[in-house]
C-alpha positions in Angstrom: -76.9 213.7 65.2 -73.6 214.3 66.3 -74.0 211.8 69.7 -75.3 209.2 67.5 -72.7 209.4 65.7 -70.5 209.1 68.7 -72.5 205.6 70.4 -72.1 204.2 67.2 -68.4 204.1 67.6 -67.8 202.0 70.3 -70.2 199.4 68.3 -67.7 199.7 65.3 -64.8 199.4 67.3 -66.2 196.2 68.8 -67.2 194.9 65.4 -62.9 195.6 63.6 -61.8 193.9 66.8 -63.8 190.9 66.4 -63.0 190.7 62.5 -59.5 191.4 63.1 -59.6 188.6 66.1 -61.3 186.4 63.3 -58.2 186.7 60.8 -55.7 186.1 63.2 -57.4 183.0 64.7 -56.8 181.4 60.8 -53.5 183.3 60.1 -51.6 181.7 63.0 -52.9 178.2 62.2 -52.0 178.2 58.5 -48.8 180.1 59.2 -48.4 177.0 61.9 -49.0 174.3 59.1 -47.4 175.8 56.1 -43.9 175.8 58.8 -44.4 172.1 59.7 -44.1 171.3 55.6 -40.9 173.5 55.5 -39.3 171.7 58.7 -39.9 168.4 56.7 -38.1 170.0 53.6 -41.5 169.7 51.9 -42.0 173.4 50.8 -40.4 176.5 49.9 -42.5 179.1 48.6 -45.3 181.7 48.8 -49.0 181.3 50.5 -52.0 182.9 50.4 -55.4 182.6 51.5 -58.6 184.8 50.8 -62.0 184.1 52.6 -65.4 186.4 51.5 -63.1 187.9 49.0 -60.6 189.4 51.6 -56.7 188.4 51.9 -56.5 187.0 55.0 -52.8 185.7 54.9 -49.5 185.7 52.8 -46.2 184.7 53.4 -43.1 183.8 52.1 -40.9 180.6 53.0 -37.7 179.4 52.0 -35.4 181.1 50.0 -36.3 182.3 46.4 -32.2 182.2 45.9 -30.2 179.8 48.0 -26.9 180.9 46.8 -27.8 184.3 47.2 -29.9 183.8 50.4 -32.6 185.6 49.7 -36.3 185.0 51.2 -39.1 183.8 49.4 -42.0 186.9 49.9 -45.8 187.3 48.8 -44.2 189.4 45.7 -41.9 186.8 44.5 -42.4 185.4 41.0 -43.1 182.0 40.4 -43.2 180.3 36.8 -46.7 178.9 37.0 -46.4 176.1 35.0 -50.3 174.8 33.7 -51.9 177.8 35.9 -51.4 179.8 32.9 -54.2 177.2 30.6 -56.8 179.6 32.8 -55.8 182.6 31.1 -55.1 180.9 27.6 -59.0 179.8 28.2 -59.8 183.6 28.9 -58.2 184.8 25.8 -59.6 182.1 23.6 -63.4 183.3 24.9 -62.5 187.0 24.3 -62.7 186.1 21.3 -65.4 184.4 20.7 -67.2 187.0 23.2 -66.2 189.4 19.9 -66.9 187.2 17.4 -63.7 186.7 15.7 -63.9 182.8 17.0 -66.3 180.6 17.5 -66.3 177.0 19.6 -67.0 174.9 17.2 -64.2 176.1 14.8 -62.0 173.2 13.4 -58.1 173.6 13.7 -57.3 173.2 10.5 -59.6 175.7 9.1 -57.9 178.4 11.5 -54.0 177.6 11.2 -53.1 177.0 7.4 -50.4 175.3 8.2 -52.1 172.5 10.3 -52.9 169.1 8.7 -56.1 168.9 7.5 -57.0 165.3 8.2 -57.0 165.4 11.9 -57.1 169.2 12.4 -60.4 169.0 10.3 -62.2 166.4 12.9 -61.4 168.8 16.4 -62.7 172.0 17.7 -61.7 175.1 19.8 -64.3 173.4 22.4 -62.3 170.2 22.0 -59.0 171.7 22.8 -60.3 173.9 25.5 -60.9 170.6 27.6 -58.9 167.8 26.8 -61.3 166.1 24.5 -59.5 166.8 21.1 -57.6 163.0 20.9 -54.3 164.8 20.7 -51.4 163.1 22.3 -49.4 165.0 25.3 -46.0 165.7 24.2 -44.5 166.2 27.3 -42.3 163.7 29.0 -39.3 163.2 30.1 -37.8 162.4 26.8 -39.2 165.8 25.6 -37.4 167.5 28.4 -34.2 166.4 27.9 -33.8 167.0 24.5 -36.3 168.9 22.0 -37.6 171.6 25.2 -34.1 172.6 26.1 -34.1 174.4 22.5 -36.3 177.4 21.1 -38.8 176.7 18.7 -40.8 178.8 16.6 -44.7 178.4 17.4 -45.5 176.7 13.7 -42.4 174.8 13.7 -43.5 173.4 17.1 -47.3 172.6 16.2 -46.1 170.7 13.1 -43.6 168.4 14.9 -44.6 168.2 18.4 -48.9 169.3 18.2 -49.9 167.1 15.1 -49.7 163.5 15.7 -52.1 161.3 14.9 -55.2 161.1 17.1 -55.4 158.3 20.5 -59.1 158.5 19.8 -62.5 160.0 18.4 -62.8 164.1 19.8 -64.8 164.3 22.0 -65.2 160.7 23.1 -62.6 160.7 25.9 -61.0 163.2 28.2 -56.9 163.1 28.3 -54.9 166.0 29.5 -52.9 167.3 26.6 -50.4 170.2 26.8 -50.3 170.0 23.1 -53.9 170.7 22.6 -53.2 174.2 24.6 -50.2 174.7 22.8 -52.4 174.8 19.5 -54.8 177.5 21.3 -51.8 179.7 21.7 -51.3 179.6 17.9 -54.9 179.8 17.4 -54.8 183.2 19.2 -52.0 184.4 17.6 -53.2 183.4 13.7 -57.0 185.3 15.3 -55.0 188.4 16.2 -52.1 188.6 14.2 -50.4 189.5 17.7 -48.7 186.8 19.9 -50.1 185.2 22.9 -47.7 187.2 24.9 -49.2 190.8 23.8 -52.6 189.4 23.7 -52.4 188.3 27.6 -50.8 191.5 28.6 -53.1 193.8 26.5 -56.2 191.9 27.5 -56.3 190.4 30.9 -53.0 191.5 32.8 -53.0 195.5 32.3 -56.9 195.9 32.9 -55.9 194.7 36.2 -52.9 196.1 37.3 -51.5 192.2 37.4 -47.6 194.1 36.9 -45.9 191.0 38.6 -47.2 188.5 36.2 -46.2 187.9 32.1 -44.9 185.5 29.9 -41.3 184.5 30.6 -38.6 184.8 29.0 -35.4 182.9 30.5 -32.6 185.7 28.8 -35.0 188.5 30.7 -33.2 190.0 33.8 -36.3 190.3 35.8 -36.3 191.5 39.4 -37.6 189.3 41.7 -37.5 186.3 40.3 -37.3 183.2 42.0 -34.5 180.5 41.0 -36.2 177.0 40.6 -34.9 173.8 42.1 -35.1 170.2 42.6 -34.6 168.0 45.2 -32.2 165.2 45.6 -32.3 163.5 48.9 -31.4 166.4 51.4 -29.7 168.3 48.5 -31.1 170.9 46.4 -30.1 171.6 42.7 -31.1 173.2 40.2 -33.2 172.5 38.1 -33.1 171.5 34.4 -33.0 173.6 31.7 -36.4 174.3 29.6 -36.7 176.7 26.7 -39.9 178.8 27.5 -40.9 178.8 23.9 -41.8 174.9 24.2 -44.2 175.5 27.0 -46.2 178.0 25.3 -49.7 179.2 26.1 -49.8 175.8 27.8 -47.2 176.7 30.9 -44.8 179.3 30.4 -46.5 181.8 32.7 -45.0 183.9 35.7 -46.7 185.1 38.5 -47.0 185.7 42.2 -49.9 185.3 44.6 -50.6 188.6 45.2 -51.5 189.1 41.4 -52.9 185.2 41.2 -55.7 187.2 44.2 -56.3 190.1 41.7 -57.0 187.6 38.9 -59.5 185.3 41.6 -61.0 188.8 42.2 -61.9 189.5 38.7 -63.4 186.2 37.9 -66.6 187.7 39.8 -67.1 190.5 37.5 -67.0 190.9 34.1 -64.7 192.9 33.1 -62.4 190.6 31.6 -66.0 187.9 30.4 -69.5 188.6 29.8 -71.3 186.0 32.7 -72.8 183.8 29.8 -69.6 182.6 28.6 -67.3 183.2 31.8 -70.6 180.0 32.8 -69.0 178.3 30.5 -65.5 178.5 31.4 -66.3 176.9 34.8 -68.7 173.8 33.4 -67.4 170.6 34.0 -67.1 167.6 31.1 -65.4 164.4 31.3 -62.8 164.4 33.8 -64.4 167.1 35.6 -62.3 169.3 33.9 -64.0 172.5 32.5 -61.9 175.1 30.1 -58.4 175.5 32.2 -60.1 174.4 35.2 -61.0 171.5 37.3 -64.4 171.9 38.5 -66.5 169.5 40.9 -68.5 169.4 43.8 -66.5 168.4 47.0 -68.0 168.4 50.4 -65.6 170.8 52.1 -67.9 173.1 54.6 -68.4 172.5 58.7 -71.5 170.7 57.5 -70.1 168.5 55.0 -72.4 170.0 52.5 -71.1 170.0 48.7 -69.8 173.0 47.3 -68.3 173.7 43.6 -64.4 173.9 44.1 -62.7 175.5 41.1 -59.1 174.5 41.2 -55.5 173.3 38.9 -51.9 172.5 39.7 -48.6 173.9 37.7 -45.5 172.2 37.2 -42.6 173.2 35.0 -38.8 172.1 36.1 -38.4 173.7 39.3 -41.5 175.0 40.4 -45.1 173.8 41.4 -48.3 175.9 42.1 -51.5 175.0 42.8 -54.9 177.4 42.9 -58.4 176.5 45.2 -61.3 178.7 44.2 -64.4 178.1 46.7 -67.3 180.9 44.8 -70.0 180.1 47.1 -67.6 182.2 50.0 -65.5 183.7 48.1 -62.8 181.7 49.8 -58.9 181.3 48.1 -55.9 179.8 48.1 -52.3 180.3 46.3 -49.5 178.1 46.9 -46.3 178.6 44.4 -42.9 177.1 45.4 -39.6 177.6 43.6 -38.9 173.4 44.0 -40.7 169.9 42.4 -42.6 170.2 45.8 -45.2 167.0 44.8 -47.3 167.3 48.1 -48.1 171.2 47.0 -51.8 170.5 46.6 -51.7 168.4 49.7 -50.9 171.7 51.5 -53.2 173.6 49.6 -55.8 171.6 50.8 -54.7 172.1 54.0 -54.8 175.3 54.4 -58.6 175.3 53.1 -59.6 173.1 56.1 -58.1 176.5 58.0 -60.7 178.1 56.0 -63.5 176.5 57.1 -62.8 175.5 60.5 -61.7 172.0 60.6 -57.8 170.7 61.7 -55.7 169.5 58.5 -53.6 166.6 58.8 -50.0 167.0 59.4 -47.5 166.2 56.6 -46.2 163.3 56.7 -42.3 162.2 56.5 -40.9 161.8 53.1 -40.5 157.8 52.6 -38.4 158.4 49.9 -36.0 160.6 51.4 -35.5 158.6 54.8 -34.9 154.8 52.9 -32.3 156.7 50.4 -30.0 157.8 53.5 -30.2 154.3 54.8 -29.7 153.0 51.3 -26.2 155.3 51.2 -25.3 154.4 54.9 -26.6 150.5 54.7 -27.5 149.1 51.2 -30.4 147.6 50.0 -31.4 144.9 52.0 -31.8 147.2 55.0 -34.1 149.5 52.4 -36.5 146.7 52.1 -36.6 145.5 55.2 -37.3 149.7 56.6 -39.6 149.9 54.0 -41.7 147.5 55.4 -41.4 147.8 59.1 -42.5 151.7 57.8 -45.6 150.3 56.1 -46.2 148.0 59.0 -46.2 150.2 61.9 -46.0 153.8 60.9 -47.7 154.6 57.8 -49.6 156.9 59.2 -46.3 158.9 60.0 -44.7 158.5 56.6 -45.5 158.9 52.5 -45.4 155.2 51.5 -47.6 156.4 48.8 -47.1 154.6 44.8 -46.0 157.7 43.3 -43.5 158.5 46.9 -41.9 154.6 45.9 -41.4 155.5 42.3 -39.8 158.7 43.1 -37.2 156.3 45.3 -36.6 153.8 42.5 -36.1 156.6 39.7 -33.4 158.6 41.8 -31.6 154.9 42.1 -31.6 154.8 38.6 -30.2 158.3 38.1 -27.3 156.7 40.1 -26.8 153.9 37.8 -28.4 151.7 40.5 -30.0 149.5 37.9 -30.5 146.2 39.4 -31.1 147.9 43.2 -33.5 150.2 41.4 -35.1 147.2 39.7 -35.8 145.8 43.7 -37.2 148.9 44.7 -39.7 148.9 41.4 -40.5 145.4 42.1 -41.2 146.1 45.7 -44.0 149.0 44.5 -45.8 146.7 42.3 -46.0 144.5 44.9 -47.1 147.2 47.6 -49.8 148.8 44.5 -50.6 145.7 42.0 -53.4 147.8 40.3 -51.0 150.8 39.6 -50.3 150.7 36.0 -47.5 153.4 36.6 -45.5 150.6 38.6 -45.3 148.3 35.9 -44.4 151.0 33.7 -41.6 152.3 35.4 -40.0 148.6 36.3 -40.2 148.2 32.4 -37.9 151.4 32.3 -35.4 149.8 34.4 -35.3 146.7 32.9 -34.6 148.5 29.9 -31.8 150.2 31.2 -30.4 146.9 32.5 -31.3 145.6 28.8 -33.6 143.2 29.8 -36.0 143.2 27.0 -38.6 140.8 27.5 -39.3 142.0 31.3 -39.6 145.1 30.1 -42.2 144.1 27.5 -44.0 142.2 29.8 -43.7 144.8 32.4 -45.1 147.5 29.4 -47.9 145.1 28.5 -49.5 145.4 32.0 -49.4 148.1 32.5 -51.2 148.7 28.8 -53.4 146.3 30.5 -54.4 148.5 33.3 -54.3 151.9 31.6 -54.7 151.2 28.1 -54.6 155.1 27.7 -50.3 155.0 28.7 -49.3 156.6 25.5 -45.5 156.3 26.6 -46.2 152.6 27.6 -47.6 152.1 23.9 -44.5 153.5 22.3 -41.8 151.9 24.1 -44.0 148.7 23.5 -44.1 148.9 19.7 -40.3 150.2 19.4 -39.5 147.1 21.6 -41.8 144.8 19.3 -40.5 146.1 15.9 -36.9 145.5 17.5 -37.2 141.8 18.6 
């Protein structure tokens, strides 16, 4: 017994080295890419990855307070932004897993206070994934003036969750913060505790997730991170938000050690019985399920599909995005204390790791190299680099729609008007089809006061995406004014 014992070991010794070999042959590769999107000045964050259920890697990057200098570590916390709609979906089920709600329950007929005519016509299910015809009411409008303010929750369902219906529920899928917004109130009125007890009480302490809660902005809370933006090579900080205004929508802090305790419970059910936790991850329209996007992707060596369970967060200063892979058990967690827009590129990156295949490098920031020739040369040297860029070295830099728009809006942050007009013009010309374009050169040419382009420049875009709620407004304000 006892020299069986004793053969065995070299065996197991063998069979840690090779596992441990195994983890280290991914670690140093995403460790590898995640530093080439920090020497661009493209990250600054936390990372981890999971495969079989396992943490394979976590890191910290950057610095989680620059004027402090302190690093950015695997237990920094991150606001979360929309990560936190997965938990709001978890509570909302709890409750119809006890009976005290059920999916097909209107809105009105649960909060007193909402109006009947349009809270009578969606449900829970409608809320729960985007189907509900309720209009988003963030933008940047919204950010600069209502969110920097607190708001009670009914006081902010009546003015900022009621509006009237952009179409039939059920008929059309449209991402809506308000609509998650109105669970959080729905929870509470269920309860008669806030969302913030309800999360703690229900999901958080059952698993020991300590570093994650609700924030609260006048909170001293150790270990924060600072958030940030970027402008050109400097960083700021970022605007101001009251976390009342996000709600059960996106007011969430984590880190991605606890964001690897909640992935770990989503295979049990302790938190979800498995007949309505199915639920939770089936796709409708927009492949979006309740607080997840679900869909087959083919992401394996072979190429063969697998369900990828995934979502992105963004509040003022931070990002986040979350990669589920069930089939392997396979994670990954990327929070950053910046606007960091290419955070689900690296995400995705880090994935390919995963499973064996080289992720592309990041690419230079387009934006970021035509503003320091704009400062050194002007504008005419902008368009001409912008174009040699696309010509010859696209596949070096972002000279991507949304990388453009980014270029044009800081110009007209500067009071650049009529040089942020050019560089609008020049993305509509680069992305004709791209009704955000159109829509943002009819934001400059309102700022120059240039009505009718901007009218024209709002109608097209209408006419690609008649779904551009802000392109509507502005429209009809602009129509009513001539």
């Amino acid at each position: 017994m006892n020299v069986a014992k004793k053969s065995c070991l070299p065996a197991l010794a063998l069979l840690l080295c090779i596992a441990v070999s195994g983890l280290a042959d991914k670690a140093a590769p995403i460790d590898a890419l995640v530093r080439k999107y920090v020497a661009l000045n493209q990250f600054s964050g936390a990372v981890l990855a999971a495969e079989g259920g396992k943490v394979l890697f976590k890191k910290g990057y950057g610095m989680a307070n620059l004027e402090w200098s302190i690093p950015n570590a695997p237990d920094t916390k991150f606001r979360i932004g929309s990560v936190t709609k997965q938990f709001t979906s978890m509570l909302v089920l709890q409750l119809v897993q006890e009976g005290r709600l059920k999916l097909d329950d209107k809105a009105a007929d649960i909060l007193p206070y909402y109006r009947k005519d349009t809270g009578g016509r969606f449900t829970v299910h409608h809320l729960l994934n985007h189907t509900s015809g309720l209009p988003n009411y963030t933008n940047a409008e919204f950010f600069l003036g209502p969110g920097r303010r607190p708001w009670g929750m009914e006081a902010f369902v009546k003015e900022f969750c009621s509006g009237e219906l952009e179409f039939e529920p059920g008929a059309e899928y449209r991402y809506s913060n308000s609509g998650y917004f109105v669970l959080g109130a729905v929870i509470k009125q269920v309860t008669g505790k806030s969302y913030e007890q309800n999360l703690r009480q229900r999901i958080l302490d059952p698993l020991g997730m300590t570093a994650t809660g609700y924030d609260h902005q006048e909170i001293v809370l150790p270990g924060r991170a600072a958030g940030y933006e970027r402008r050109g090579e400097a960083a700021v900080h970022a605007d101001y938000v009251d976390l009342s205004t996000p709600g059960a929508a996106g007011a969430m802090y984590s880190t991605v050690e606890d964001m690897a305790l909640w992935d770990r419970a989503l295979y049990g059910d302790t938190l979800l019985g498995p007949e309505l936790k199915t639920r939770m991850f089936t796709p409708g329209l927009g492949n979006y399920a309740y607080g997840w996007g679900v869909r087959m992707l083919p992401i394996g060596p072979d190429k063969a599909e697998r369900t990828v369970i995934r979502h992105s967060g963004g509040i003022p200063g931070f990002s986040s995005h979350i990669v589920r892979v069930p089939e392997e058990r396979n994670l990954v967690v990327v929070m950053s204390n910046f606007d960091d827009h290419g955070i689900q590129a690296l995400a995705e990156g880090v994935l390919d790791i995963l499973y064996g295949r080289t992720p592309p490098d990041p690419k230079r920031s387009a934006a970021e190299v035509l503003m320091k020739t704009y400062r050194a040369q002007g504008l005419d040297e902008v368009i001409r680099q912008y174009r040699d860029i696309k010509a010859r070295e696209a596949d070096q830099y972002n000279v991507s729609e949304g990388e453009i728009n980014l270029l044009g809006y800081r110009l007209l942050g500067a009071g650049k008007v009529d040089d942020a007009i050019a560089i609008f013009k020049l993305n509509v010309e680069a992305y004709p089809q791209g009704a955000n374009t159109y829509d943002s050169l009819a934001e400059a040419y309102m700022a120059a006061g240039k009505k009718e382009d901007a009218i024209r420049n709002y109608a097209k875009s209408l006419e690609l995406d008649p779904g551009n709620r802000n392109a509507l407004d502005r429209l009809n304000a602009l129509m009513k004014a001539k």
